[in-house]
Backbone as JSON Lines, residues from 0, in Angstrom:
{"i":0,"aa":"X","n":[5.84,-0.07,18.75],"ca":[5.44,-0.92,17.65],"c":[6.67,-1.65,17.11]}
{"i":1,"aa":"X","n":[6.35,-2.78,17.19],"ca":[7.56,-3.74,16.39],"c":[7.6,-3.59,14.74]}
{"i":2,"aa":"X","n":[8.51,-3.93,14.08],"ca":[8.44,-3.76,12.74],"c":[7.67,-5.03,12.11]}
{"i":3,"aa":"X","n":[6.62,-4.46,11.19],"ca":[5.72,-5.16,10.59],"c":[5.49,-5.03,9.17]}
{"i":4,"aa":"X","n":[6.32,-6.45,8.59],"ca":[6.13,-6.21,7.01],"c":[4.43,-6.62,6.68]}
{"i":5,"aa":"X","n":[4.73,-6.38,5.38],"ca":[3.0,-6.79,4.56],"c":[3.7,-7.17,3.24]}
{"i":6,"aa":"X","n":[2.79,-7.94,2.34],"ca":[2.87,-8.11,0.92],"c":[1.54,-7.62,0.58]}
{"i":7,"aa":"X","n":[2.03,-6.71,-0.36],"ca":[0.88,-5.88,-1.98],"c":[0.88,-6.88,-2.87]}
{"i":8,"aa":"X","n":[-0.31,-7.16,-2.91],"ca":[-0.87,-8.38,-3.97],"c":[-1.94,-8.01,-5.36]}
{"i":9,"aa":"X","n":[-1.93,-8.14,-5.97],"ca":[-3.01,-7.76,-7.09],"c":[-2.35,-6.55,-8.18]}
{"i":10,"aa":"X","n":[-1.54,-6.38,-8.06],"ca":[-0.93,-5.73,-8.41],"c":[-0.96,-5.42,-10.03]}
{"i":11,"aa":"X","n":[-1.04,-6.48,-10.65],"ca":[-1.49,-6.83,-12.04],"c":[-2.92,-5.97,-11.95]}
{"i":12,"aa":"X","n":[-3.12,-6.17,-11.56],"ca":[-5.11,-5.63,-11.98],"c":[-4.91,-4.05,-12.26]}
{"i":13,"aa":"X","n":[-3.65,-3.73,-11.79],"ca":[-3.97,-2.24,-11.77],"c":[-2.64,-1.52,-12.5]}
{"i":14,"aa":"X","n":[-1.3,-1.21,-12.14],"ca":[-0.51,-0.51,-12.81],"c":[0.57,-1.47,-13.12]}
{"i":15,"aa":"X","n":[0.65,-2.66,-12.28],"ca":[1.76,-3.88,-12.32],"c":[2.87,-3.38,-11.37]}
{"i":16,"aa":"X","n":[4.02,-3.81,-11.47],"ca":[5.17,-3.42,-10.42],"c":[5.91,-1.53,-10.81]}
{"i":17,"aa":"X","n":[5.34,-1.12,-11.85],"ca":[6.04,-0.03,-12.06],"c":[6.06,1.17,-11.1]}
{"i":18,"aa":"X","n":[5.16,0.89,-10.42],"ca":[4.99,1.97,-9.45],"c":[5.83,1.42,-7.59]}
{"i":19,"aa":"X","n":[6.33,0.98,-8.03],"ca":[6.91,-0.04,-6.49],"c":[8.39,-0.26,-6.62]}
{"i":20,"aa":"X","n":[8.68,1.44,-6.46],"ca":[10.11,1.79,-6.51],"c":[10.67,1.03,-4.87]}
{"i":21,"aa":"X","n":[11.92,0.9,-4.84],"ca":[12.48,0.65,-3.67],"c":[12.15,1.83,-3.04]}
{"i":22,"aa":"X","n":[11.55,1.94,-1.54],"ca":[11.78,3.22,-0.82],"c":[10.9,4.14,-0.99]}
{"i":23,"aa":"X","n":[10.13,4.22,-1.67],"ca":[9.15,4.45,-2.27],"c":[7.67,4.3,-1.14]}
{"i":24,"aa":"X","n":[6.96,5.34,-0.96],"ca":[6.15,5.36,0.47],"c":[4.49,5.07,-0.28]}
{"i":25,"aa":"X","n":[3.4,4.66,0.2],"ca":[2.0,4.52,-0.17],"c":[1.68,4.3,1.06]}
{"i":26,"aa":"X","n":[0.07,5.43,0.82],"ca":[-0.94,5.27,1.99],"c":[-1.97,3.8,1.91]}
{"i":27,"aa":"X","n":[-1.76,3.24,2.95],"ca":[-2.78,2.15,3.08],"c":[-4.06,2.48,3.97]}
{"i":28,"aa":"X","n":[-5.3,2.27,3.11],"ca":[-6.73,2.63,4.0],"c":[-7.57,1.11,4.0]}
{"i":29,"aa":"X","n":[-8.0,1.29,5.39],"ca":[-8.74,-0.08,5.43],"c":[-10.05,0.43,4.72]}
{"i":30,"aa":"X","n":[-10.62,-0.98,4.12],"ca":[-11.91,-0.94,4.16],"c":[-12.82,-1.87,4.45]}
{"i":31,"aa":"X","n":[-13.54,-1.56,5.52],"ca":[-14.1,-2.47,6.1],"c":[-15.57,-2.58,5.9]}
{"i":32,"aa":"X","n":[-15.98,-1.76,4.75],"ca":[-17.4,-2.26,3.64],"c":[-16.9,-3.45,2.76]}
{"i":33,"aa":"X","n":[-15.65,-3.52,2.31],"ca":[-15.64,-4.15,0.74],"c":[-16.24,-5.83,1.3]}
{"i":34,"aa":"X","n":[-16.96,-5.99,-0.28],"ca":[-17.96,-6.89,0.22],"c":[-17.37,-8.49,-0.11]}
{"i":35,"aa":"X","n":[-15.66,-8.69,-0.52],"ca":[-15.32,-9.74,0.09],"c":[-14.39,-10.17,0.89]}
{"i":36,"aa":"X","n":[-13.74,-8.82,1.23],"ca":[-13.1,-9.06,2.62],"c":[-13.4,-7.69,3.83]}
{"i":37,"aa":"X","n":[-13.88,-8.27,4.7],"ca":[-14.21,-6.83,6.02],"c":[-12.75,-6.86,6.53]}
{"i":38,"aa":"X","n":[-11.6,-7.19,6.09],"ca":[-10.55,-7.09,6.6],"c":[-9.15,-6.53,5.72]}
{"i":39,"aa":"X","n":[-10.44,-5.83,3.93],"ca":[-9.32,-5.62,2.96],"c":[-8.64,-4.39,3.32]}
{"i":40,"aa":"X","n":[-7.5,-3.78,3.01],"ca":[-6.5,-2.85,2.94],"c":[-6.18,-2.19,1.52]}
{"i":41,"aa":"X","n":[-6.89,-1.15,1.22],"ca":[-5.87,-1.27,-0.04],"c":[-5.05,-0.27,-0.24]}
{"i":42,"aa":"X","n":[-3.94,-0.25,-1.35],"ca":[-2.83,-0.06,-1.49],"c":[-2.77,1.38,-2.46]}
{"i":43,"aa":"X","n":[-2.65,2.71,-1.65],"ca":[-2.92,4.21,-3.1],"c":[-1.87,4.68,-2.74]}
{"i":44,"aa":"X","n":[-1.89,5.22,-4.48],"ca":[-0.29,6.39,-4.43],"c":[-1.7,7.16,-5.25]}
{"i":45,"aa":"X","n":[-1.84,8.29,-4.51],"ca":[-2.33,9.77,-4.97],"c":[-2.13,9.98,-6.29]}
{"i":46,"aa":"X","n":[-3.12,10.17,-7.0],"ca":[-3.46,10.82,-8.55],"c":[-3.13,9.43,-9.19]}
{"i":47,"aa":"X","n":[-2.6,8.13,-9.21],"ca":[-3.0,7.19,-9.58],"c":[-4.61,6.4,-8.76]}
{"i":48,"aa":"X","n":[-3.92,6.25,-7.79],"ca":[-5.63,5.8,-6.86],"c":[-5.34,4.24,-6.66]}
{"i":49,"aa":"X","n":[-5.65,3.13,-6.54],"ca":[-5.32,1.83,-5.76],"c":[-4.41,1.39,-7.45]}
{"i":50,"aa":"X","n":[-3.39,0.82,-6.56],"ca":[-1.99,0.17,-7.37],"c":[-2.31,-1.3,-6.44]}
{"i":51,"aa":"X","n":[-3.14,-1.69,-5.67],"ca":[-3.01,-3.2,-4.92],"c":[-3.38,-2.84,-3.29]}
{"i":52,"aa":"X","n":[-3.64,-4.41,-3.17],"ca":[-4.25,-4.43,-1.12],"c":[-3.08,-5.67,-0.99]}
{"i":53,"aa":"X","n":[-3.3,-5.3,0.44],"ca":[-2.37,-5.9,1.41],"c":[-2.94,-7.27,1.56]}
{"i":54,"aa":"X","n":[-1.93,-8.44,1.19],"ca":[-2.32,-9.45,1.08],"c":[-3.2,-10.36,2.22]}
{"i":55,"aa":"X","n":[-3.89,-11.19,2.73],"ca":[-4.6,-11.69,3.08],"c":[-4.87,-12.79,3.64]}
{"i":56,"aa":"X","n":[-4.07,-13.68,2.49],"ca":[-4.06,-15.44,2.91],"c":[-2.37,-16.47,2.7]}
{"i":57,"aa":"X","n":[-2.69,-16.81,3.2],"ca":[-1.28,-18.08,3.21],"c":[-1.01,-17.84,1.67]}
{"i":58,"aa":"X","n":[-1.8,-17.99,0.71],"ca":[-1.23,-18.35,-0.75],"c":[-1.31,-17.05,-1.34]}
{"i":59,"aa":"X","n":[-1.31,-15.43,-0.89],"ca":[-1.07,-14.39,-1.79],"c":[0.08,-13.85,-0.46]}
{"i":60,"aa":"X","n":[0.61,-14.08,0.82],"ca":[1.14,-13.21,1.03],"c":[2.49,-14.37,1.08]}
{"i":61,"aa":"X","n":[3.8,-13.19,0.94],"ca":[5.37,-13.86,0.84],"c":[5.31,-14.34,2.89]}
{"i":62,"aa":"X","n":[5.83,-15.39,3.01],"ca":[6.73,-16.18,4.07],"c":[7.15,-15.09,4.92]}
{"i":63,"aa":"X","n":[7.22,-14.81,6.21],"ca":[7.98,-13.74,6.92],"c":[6.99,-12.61,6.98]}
{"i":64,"aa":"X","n":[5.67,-12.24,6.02],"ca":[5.26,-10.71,6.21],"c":[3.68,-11.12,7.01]}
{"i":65,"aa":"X","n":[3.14,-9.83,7.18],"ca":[1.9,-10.42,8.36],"c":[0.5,-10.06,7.27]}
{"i":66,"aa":"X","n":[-0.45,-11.11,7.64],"ca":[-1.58,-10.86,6.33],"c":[-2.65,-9.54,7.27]}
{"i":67,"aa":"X","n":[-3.29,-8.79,6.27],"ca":[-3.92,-7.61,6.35],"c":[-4.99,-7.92,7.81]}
{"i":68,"aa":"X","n":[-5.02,-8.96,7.9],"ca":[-5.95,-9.52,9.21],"c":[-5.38,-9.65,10.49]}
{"i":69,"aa":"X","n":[-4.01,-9.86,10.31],"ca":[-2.73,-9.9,11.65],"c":[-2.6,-8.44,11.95]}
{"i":70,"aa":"X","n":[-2.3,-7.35,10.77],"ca":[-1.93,-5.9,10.75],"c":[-3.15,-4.64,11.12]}
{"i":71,"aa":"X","n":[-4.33,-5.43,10.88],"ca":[-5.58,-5.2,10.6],"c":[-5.86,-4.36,12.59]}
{"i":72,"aa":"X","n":[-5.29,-4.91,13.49],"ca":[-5.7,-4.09,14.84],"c":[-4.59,-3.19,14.92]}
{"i":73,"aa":"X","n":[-3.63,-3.14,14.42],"ca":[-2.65,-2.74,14.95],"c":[-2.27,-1.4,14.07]}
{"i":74,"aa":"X","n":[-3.16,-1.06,13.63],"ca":[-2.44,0.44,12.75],"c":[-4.18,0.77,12.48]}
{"i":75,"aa":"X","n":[-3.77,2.31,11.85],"ca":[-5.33,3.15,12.33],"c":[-5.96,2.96,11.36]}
{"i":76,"aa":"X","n":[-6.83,3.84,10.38],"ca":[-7.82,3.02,9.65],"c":[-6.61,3.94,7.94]}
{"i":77,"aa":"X","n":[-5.34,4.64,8.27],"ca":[-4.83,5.27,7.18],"c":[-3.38,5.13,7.68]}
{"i":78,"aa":"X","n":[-2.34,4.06,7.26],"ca":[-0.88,4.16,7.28],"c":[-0.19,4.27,6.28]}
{"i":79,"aa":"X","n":[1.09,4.54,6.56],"ca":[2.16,4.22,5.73],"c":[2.99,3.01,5.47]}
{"i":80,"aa":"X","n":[3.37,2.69,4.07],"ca":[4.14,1.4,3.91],"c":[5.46,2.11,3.36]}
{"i":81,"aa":"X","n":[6.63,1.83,3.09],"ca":[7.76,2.08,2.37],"c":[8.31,0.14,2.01]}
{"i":82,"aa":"X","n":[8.25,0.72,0.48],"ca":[8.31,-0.8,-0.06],"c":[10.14,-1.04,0.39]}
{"i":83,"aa":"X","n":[10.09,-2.46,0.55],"ca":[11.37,-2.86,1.36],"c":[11.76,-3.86,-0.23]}
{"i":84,"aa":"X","n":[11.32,-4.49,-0.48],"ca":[11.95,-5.75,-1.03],"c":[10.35,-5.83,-2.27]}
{"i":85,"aa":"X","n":[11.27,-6.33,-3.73],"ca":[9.85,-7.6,-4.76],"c":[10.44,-7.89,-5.8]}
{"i":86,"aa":"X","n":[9.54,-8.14,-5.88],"ca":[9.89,-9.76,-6.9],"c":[8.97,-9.45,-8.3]}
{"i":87,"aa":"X","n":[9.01,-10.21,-9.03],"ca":[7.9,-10.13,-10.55],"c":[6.83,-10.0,-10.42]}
{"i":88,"aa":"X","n":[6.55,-10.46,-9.13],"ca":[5.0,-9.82,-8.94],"c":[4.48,-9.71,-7.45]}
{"i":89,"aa":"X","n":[5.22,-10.0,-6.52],"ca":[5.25,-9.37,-5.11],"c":[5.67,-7.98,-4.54]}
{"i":90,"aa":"X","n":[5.17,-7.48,-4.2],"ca":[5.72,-6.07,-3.47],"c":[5.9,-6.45,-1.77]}
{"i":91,"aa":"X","n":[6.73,-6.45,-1.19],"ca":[7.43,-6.34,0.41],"c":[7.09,-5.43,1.04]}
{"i":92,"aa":"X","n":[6.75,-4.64,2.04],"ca":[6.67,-3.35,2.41],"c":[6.68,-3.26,3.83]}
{"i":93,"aa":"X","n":[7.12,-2.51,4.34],"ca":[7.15,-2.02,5.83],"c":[6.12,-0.88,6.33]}
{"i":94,"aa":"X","n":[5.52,-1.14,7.15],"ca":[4.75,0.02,8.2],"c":[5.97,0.86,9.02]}
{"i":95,"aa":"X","n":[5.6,2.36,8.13],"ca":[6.49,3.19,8.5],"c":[5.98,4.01,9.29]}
{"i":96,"aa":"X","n":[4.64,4.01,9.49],"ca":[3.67,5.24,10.31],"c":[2.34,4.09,10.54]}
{"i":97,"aa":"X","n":[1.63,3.77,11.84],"ca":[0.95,3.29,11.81],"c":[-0.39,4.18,11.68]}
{"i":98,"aa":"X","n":[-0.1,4.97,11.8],"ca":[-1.93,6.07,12.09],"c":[-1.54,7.31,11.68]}
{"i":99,"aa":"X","n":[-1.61,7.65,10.03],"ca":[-1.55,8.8,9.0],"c":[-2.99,9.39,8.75]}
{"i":100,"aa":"X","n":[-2.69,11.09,9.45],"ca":[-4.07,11.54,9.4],"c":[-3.7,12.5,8.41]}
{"i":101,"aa":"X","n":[-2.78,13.0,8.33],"ca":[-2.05,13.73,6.41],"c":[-1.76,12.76,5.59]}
{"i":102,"aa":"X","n":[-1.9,13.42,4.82],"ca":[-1.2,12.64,3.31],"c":[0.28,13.41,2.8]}
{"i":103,"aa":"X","n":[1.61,12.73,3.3],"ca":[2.46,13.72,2.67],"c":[2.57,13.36,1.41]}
{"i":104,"aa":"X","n":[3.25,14.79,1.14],"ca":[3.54,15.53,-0.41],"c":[4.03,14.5,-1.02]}
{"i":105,"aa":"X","n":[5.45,13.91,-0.59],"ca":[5.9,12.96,-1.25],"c":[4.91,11.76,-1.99]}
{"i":106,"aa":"X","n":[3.98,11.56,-1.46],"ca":[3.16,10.56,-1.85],"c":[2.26,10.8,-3.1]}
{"i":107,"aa":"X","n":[2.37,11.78,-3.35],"ca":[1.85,12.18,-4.66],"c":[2.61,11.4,-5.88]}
{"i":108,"aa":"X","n":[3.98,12.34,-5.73],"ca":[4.66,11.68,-7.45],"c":[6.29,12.53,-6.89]}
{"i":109,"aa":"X","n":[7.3,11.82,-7.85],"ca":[8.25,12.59,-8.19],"c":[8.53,13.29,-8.93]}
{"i":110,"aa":"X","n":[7.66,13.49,-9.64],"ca":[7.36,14.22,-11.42],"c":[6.1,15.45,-10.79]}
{"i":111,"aa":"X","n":[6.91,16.47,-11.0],"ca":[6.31,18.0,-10.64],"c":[4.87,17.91,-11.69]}
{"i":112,"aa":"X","n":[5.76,17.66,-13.05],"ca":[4.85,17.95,-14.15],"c":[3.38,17.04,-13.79]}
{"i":113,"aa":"X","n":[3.77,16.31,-13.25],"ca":[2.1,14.65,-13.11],"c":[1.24,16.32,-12.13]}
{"i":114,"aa":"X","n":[1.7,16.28,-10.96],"ca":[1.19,17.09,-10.27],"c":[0.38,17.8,-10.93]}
{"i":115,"aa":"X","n":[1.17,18.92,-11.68],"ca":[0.8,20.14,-12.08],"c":[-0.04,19.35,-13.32]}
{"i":116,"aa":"X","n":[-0.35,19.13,-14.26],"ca":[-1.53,17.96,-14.77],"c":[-2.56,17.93,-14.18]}
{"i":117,"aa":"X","n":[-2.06,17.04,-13.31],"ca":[-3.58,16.79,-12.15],"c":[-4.28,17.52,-11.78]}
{"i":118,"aa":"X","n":[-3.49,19.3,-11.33],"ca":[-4.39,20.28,-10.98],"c":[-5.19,21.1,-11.84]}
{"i":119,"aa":"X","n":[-4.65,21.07,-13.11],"ca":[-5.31,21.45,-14.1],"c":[-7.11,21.0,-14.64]}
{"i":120,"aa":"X","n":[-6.97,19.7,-14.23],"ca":[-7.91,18.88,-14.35],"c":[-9.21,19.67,-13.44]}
């Protein structure tokens, strides 16, 4: 596999850039019900739940990265991104695992305490 960036778009709708540390890893799951794109991706960090999808068209994704429809055969229906590069309201990201059938730990949180919260629940 060659290296294949993406841009996280929508990002506003949901937590904004705070969660889109440099280096920083999220599982991407296709979904190929959602009823306006059969080609959307979207973008989860565990115990938050979708932070953004993988951009799509000429005018939401950055110059240089591949839209969710280029990336869309080429990785399984659950990968990994590790954000590379963003901006005020772009997120950059790299496919670090194309076909994630775990969810690692890391992908939860860096904060023990969020965890331990969550299980309480």
């Amino acid at each position: 596999m060659s290296e294949m960036y993406l841009s996280i778009t929508g990002v506003n709708h949901y937590y904004g850039m705070e969660p889109f540390a440099i280096g920083r890893r999220f599982l991407c799951v296709k979904e190929p019900d959602n009823p306006y794109d059969d080609e959307a991706i979207r973008v989860v960090l565990p115990l938050k739940g979708v932070v953004g999808y993988v951009a799509n068209s000429v005018y939401s994704r950055a110059k240089g990265t591949l839209s969710a429809g280029r990336i869309y055969p080429e990785v399984g229906d659950r990968f990994l991104v590790q954000v590379a590069f963003s901006t005020h309201s772009t997120v950059i990201a790299k496919v670090v695992e194309s076909d994630s059938h775990e969810i690692p730990m890391d992908l939860f949180t860096e904060n023990r305490e969020e965890i331990t919260e969550y299980l309480r629940i």
